[in-house]
C-alpha positions as CSV (number, residue, x, y, z in Angstrom):
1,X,61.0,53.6,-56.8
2,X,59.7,50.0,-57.4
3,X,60.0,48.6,-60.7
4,X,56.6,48.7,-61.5
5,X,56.3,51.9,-60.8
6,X,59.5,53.0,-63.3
7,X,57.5,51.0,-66.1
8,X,54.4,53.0,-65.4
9,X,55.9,56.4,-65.7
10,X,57.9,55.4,-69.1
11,X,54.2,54.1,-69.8
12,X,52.7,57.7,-68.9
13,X,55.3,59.7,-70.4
14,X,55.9,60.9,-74.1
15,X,59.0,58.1,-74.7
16,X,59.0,56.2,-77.2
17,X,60.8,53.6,-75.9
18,X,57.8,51.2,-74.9
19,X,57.2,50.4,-79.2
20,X,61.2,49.8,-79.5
21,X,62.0,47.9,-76.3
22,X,59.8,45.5,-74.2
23,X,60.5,47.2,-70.8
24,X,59.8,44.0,-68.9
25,X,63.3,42.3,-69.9
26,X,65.2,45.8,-69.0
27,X,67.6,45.6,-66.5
28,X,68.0,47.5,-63.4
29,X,70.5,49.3,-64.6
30,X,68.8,50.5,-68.2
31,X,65.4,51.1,-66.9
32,X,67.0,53.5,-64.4
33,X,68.8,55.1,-67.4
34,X,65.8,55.5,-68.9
35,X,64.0,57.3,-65.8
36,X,67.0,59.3,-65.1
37,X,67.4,60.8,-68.8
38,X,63.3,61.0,-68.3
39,X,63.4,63.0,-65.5
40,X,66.2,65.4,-67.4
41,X,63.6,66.2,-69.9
42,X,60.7,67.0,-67.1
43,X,63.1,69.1,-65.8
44,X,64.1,71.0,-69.2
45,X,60.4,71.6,-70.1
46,X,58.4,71.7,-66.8
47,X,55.8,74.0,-67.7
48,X,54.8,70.8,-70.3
49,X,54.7,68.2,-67.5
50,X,52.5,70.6,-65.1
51,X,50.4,71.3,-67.9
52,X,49.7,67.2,-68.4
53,X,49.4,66.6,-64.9
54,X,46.1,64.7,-63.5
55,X,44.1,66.6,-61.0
56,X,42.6,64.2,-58.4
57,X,40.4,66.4,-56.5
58,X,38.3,69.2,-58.6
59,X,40.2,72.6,-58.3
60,X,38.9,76.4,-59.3
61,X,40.4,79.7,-59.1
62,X,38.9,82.4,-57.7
63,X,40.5,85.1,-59.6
């Protein structure tokens, strides 16, 4: 992952990081911390993450 995108997704997520920390002058090393222990709490709750996903093409069900 670029570093941009690793900004973007703590951007997108539910931290609260961004209003502590400027994540610009993170290094290497703590931003991927920071995605890592993100990614641990997709995993713990995914039904959350799937449920805050963006659709990009329109969906239906046919149920």
């Amino acid at each position: 992952m670029s570093r941009s995108y690793k900004i973007a997704l703590i951007l997108k997520s539910r931290s609260s990081l961004p209003v502590y920390r400027d994540l610009a002058k993170l290094s290497d090393r703590e931003l991927d911390e920071q995605v890592m222990a993100l990614i641990r709490r997709m995993r713990t709750n995914e039904s959350a993450t799937i449920a805050r996903m963006v659709q990009r093409t329109p969906t239906f069900s046919l149920n």
